[in-house]
C-alpha positions as CSV (number, residue, x, y, z in Angstrom):
1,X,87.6,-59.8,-97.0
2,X,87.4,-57.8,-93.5
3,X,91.1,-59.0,-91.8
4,X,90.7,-61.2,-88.6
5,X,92.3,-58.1,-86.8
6,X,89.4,-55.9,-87.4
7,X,86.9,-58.3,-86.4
8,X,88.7,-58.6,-83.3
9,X,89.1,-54.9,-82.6
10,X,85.2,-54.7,-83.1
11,X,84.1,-57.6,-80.8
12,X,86.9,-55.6,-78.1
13,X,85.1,-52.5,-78.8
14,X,81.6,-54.2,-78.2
15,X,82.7,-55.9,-75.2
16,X,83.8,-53.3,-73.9
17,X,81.0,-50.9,-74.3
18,X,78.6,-53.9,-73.0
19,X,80.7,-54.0,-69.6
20,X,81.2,-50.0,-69.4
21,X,77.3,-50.2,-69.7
22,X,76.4,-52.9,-67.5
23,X,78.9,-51.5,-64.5
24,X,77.5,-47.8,-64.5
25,X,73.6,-49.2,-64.4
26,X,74.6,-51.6,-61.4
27,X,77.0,-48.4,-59.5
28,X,75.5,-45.3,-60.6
29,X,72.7,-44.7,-62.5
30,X,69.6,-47.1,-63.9
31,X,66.2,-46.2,-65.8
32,X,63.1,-47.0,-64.7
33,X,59.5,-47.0,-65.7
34,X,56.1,-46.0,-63.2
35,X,53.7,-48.8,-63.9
36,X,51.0,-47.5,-61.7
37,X,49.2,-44.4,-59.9
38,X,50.4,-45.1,-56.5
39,X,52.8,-42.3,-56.8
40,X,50.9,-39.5,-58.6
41,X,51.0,-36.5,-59.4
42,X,54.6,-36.6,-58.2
43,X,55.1,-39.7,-61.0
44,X,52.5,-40.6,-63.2
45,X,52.5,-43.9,-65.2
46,X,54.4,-43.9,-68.2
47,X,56.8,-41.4,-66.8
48,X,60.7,-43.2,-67.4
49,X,62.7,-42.2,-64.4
50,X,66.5,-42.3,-64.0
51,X,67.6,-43.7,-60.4
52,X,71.0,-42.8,-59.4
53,X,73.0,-45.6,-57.1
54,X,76.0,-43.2,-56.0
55,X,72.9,-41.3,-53.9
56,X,72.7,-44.0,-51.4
57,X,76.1,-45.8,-52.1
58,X,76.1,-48.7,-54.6
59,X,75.1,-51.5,-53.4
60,X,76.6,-55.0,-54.9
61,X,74.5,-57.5,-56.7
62,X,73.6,-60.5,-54.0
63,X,73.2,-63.0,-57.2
64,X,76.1,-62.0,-59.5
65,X,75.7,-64.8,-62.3
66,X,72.6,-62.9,-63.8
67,X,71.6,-62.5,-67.5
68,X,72.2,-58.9,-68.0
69,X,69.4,-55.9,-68.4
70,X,66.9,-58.8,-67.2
71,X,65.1,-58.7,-64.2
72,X,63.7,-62.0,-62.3
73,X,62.3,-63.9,-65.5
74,X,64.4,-64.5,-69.0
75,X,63.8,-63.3,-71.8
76,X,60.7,-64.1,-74.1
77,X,59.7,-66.5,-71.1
78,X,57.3,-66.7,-68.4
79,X,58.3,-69.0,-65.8
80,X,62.6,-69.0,-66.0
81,X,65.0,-67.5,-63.8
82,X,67.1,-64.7,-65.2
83,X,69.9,-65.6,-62.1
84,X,71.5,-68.8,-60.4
85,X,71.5,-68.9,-56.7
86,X,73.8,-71.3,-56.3
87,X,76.4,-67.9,-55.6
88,X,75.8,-65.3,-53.5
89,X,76.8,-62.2,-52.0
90,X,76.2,-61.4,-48.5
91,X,75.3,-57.5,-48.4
92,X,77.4,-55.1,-49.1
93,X,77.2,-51.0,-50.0
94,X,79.8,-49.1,-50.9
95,X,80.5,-46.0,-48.8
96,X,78.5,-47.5,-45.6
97,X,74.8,-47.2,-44.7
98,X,72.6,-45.3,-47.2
99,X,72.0,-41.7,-45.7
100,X,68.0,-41.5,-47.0
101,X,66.4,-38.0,-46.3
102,X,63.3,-37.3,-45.2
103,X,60.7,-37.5,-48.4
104,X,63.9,-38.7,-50.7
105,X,61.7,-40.7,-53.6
106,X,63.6,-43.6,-53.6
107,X,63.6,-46.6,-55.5
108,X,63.9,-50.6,-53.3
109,X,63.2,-54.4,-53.8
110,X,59.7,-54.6,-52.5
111,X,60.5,-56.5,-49.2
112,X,57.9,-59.3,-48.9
113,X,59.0,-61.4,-51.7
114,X,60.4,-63.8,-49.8
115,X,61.2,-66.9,-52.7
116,X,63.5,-64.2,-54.2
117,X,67.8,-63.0,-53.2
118,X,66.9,-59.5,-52.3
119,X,68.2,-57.7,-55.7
120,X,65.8,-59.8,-58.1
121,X,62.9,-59.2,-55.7
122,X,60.1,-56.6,-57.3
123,X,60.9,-52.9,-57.8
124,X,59.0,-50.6,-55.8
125,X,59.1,-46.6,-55.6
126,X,57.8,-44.3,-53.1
127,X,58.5,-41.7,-51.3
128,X,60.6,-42.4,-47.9
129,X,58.4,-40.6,-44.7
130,X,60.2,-41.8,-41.9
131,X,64.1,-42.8,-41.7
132,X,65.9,-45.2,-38.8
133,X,65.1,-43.8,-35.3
134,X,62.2,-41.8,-35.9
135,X,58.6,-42.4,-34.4
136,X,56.2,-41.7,-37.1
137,X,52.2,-41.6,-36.6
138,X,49.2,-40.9,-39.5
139,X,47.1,-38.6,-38.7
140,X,44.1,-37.7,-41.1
141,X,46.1,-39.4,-44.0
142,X,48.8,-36.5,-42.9
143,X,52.6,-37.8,-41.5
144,X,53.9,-36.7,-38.3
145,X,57.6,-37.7,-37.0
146,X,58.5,-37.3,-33.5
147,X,55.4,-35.3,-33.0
148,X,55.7,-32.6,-35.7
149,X,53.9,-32.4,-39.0
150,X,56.5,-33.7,-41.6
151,X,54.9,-34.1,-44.6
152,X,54.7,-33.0,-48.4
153,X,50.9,-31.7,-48.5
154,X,51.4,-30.5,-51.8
155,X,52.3,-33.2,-53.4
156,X,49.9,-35.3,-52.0
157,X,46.3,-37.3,-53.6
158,X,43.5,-38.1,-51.5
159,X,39.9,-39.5,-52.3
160,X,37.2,-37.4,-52.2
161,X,33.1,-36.9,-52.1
162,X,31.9,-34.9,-54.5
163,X,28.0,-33.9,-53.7
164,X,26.3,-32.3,-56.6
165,X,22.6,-31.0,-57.7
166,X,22.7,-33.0,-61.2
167,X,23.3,-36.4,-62.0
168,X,26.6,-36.5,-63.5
169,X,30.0,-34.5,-63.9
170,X,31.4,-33.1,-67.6
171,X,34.3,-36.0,-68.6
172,X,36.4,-33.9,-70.6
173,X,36.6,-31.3,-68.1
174,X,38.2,-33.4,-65.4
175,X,40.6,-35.0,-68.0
176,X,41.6,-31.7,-68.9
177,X,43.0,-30.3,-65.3
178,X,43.9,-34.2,-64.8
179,X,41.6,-35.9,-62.9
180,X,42.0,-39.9,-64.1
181,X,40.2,-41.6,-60.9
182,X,37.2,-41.7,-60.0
183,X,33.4,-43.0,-60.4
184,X,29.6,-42.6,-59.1
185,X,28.8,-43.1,-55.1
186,X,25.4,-45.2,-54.1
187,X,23.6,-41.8,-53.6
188,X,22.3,-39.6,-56.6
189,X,24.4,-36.7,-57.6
190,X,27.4,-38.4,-55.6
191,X,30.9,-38.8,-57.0
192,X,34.5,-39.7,-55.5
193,X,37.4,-38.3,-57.4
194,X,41.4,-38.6,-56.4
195,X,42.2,-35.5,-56.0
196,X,45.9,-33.2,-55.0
197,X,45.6,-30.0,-53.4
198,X,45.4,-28.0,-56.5
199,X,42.3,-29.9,-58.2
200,X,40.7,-29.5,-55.0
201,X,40.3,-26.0,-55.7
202,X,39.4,-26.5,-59.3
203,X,36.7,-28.8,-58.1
204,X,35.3,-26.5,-55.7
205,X,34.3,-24.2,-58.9
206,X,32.8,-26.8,-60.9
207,X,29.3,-25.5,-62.1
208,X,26.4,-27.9,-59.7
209,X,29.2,-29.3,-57.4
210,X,27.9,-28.0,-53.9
211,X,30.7,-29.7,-51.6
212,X,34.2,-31.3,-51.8
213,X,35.0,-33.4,-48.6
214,X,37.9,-35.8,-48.0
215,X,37.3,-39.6,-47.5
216,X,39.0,-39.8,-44.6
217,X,39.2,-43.2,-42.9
218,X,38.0,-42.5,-39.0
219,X,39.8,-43.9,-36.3
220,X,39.0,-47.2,-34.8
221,X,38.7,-50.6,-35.7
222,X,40.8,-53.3,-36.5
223,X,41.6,-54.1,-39.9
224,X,43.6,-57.4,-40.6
225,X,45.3,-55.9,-44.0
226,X,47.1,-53.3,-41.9
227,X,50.6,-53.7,-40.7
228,X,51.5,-56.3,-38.3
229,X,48.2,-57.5,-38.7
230,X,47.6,-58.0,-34.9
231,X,44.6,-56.8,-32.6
232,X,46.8,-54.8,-30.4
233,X,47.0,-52.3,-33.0
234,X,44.3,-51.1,-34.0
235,X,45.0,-49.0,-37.3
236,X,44.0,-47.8,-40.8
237,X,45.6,-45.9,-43.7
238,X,45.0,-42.5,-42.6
239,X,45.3,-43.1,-39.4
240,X,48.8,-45.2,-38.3
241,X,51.0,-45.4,-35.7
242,X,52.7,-44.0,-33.6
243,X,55.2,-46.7,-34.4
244,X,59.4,-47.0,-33.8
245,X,61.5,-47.2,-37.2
246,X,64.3,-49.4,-36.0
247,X,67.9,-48.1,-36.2
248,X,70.6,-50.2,-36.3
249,X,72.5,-50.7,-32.7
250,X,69.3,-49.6,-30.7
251,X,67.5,-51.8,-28.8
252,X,63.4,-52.1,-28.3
253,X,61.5,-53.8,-25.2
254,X,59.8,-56.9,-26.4
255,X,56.7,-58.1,-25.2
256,X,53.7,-60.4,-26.5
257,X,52.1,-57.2,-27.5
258,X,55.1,-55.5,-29.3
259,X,56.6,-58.7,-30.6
260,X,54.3,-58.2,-34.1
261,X,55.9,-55.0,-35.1
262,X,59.3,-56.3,-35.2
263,X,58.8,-60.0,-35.7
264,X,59.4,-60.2,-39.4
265,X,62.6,-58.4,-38.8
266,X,63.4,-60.5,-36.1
267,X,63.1,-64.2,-38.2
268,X,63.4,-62.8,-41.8
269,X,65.5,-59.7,-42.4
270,X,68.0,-60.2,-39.7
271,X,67.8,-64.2,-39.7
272,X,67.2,-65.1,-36.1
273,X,65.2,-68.3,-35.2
274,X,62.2,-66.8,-33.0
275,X,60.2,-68.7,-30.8
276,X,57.4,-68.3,-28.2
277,X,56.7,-70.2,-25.7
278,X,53.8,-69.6,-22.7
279,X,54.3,-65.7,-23.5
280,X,57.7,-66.0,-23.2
281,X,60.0,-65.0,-26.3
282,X,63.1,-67.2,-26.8
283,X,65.7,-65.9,-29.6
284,X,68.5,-68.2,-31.0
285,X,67.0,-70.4,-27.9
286,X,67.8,-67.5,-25.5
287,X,65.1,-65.9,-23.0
288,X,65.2,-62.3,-24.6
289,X,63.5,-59.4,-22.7
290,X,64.8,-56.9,-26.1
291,X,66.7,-57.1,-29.3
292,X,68.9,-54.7,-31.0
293,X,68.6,-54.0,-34.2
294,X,71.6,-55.1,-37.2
295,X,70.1,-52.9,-39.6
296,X,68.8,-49.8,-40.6
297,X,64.8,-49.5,-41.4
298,X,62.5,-46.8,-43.5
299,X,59.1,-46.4,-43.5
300,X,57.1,-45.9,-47.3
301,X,54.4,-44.6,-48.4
302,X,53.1,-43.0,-52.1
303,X,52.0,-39.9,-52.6
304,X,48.3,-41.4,-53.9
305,X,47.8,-41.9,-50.4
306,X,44.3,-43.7,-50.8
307,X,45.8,-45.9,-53.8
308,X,49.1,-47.6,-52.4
309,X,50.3,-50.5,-51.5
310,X,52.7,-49.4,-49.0
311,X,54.3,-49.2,-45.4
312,X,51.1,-49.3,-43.9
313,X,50.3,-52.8,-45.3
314,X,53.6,-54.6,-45.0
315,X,56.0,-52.7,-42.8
316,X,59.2,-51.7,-42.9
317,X,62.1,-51.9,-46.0
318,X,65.1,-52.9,-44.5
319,X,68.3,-50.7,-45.3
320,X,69.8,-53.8,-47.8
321,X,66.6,-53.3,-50.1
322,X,67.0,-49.7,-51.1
323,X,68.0,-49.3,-54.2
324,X,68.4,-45.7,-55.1
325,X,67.3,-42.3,-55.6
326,X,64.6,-41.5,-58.5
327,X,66.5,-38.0,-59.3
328,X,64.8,-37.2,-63.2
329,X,62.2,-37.9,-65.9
330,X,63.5,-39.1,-68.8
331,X,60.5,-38.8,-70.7
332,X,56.9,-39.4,-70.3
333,X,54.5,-41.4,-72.3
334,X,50.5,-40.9,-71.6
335,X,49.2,-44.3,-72.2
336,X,45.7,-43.9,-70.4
337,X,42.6,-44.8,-72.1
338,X,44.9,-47.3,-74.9
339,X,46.9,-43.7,-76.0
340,X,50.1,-43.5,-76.7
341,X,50.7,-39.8,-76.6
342,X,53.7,-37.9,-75.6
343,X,53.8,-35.5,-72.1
344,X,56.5,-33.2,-73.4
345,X,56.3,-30.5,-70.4
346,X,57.2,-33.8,-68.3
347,X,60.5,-34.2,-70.0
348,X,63.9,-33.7,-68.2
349,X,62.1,-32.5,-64.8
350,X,63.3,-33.2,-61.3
351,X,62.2,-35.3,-59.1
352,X,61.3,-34.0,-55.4
């Protein structure tokens, strides 16, 4: 018979590695998966990504009775809670406000899931273009801050029209330099592709191919899907802004026509009741002329710039949503097309 003593010394040992697990995913590092294009070719889907806390300070759970490794839903069902709310956690980061970079990858809580605390909301990863206090603008899908170009052009996807003099393009030769999306146009002899800088080239020398030109959204218009959905603003997804990333302790001018930009952050993110009355903008039922900001804000968007749901649909993330820093792939499984095959040069490689 195995003595009690040895049973106990296991179930120590156990416990112990379960908690020494459990506290380094929530303060310093945590895997991830890419379920979708909206960051390629920087991250493509099945890559596994390990996100490091300590990057950005770790920040403490907001609903700490959780069932451990599970996110939003138990497991094996569809429709119960992994968490009680019943306790939680105001916000709270270790080592202060997290000190994002310019074009950091970083990893948050999606910010408009408002039935959820803020750590069991949706994971989200893109790359962070503009940081508290800048002025950011879109230009030709391109990102400027403070008036100078600020972007990563190389590591960037757009759509584009490809014009040929035949009536289709050879399958297996975009799969093999990687080009995944894409289909026929209306017109004869018309494609769109996504395509990065690179493959733009490639395309250029495809035999019958006879031009290669972005499908860049012009100026003008208003579209109702684009952050803050208001007329006064009359923007698409290549071309955005200019437009304030709130800092915490500066203060903005608010007027009936400025009031939709930082509305949400107003009411939801910094919990103030709002109200408007004959044009005139009461908060905490006091006449306010301008509001200054609790928190820090960052700006989003993915790399597939024409395939992302981003910043430039729902606005800022708030500094208590980020998450952390996507620093390496793990590994990366190829699981287009219902494969299941391995992407070993992918393995182990940075993220920038």
């Amino acid at each position: 018979m195995i003595k009690k003593s040895t049973i106990k010394d296991w179930i120590k040992a156990i416990l112990f590695a379960f908690i020494t697990i459990l506290l380094f995913r929530i303060f310093f590092f945590e895997a991830f998966t890419i379920p979708s294009a909206s960051m390629e070719k920087t991250l493509l889907t099945g890559d596994y990504i390990l996100v490091s806390k300590l990057s950005y300070g770790p920040r403490i759970p907001n609903t700490p009775i959780s069932f451990p490794f599970a996110h939003q839903r138990l497991p094996f069902t569809e429709n119960t809670n992994s968490y009680l709310e019943w306790l939680k956690i105001p916000y709270l980061r270790l080592f202060g406000p997290p000190q994002i970079e310019h074009n950091d990858v970083v990893v948050f809580n999606w910010p408009m899931e408002d039935d959820r605390p803020v750590d069991q909301r949706t994971f989200y990863i893109k790359r962070c273009v503009g940081i508290s206090g800048d002025t950011l603008e879109v230009r030709n899908g391109l990102v400027y801050i403070n008036g100078k170009f600020n972007d990563r052009a190389e590591k960037l996807q757009f759509d584009y029209k490809i014009k040929t003099d035949v009536d289709s393009i050879n399958n297996d030769s975009l799969k093999l330099i990687g080009i995944t999306e894409g289909d026929r146009m209306q017109n004869k002899g018309e494609f769109w592709f996504t395509l990065d800088v690179e493959n733009v080239q490639k395309m250029k020398k495809f035999p019958h191919v006879t031009s290669v030109e972005p499908l860049i959204d012009r100026k003008g218009g208003y579209n109702d899907y684009m952050f803050p959905e208001s007329e006064h603003f009359l923007w698409n997804v290549d071309h955005f802004g200019p437009i304030y990333i709130p800092e915490a302790g500066d203060s903005v001018k608010l007027t009936m026509d400025s009031l939709p930009l930082y509305q949400r952050i107003i009411e939801v993110y910094e919990n103030n009741v709002l109200r408007v009355s004959n044009d005139s903008i009461f908060i905490n039922n006091k006449y306010a002329t301008h509001y200054t900001f609790k928190m820090n804000y960052f700006f989003m968007m993915g790399d597939n710039r024409h395939n992302s749901a981003d910043s430039r649909f729902w606005g800022f993330v708030p500094e208590d949503h980020i998450v952390g820093k996507a620093v390496l792939i793990l590994m990366s499984i190829d699981k287009t097309d219902g494969g299941n095959s391995i992407r070993g040069n992918r393995w182990f490689k940075s993220v920038d």
